[in-house]
N, C-alpha and C positions, 0 to 999 in steps of 0.2 A: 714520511710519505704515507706509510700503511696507517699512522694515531688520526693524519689530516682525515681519510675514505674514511674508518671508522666514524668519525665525530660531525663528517659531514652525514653518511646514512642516519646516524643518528637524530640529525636536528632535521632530515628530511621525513622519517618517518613522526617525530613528534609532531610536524606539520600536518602529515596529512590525518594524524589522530585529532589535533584542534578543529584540522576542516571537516570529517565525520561527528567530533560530535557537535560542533555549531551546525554543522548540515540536521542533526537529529534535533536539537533545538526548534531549529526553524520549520521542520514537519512538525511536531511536537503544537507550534504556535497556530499554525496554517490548518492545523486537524482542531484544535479548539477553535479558531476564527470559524472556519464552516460548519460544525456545528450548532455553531451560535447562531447563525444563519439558517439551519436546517431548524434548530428548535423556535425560532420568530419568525417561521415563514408559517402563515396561515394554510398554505397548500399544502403544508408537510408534518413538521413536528408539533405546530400549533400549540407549545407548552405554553403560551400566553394567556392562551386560554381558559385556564384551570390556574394555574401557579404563579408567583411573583416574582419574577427574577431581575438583578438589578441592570439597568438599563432596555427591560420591556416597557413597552409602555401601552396603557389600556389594560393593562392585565388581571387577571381575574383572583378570585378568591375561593375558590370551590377547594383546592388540593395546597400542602402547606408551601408556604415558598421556600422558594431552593435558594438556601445558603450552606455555609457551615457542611458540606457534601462530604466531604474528608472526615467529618467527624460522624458522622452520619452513618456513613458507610463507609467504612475502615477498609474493604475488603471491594476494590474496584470493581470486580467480576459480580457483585452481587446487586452494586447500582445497575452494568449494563443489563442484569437482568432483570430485575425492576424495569427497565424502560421496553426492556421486548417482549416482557409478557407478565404484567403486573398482576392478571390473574392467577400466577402460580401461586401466590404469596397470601392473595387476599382474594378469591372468588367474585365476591362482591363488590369489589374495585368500579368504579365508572373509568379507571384510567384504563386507554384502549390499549391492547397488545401489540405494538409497533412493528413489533419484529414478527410477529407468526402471524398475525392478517398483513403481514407484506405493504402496514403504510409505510414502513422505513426499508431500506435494504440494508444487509448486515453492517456495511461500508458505514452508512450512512446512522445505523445505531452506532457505533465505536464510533463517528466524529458525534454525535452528540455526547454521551456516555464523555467523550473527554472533556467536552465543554462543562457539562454540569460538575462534572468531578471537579475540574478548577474553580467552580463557585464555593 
């Protein structure tokens, strides 16, 4: 009786580990889905505008296109800062500081940041 409770806790809590981390998954997806959205929206991230990224369309050629991000930037923390304030890095940037003029809200840099990072 006591091996049966044992071996059931157990396969109830492996359950609820596959339901958290498919629940992490799926925020995971849902935080690059909006991103993706926040950087193709012309009201917001407007990255179409300057960069290439696959499946924008109309987009521009000013700034390099974003693929290969993982290779790019090894170190995540250093893309999302790249996007919130490009002039720490390069002065002379045309790329606008998202995060410190407040076109992005921090929320809203980390779901982009996750999205480019998955390109």
């Amino acid at each position: 009786m006591m091996m049966r409770k044992l071996i059931s806790s157990g396969v109830a809590v492996a359950g609820m580990v596959m339901v958290m981390a498919g629940s992490s998954v799926a925020m995971a997806a849902s935080s690059i889905d909006e991103g993706k959205a926040i950087a193709f929206d012309k009201k917001k991230g407007n990255c179409l505008a300057c960069h290439r990224i696959e499946g924008g369309r109309m987009a521009g050629d000013i700034a390099p296109p974003i693929l290969l991000m993982k290779v790019r930037y090894p170190d995540k923390k250093a893309l999302r800062d790249q996007i919130w304030d490009a002039t720490a890095a390069n002065p002379n940037t045309v790329m606008p500081p998202f995060g410190r003029h407040h076109i992005l809200s921090d929320a809203e840099v980390d779901k982009v940041t996750d999205f480019i990072y998955s390109l």
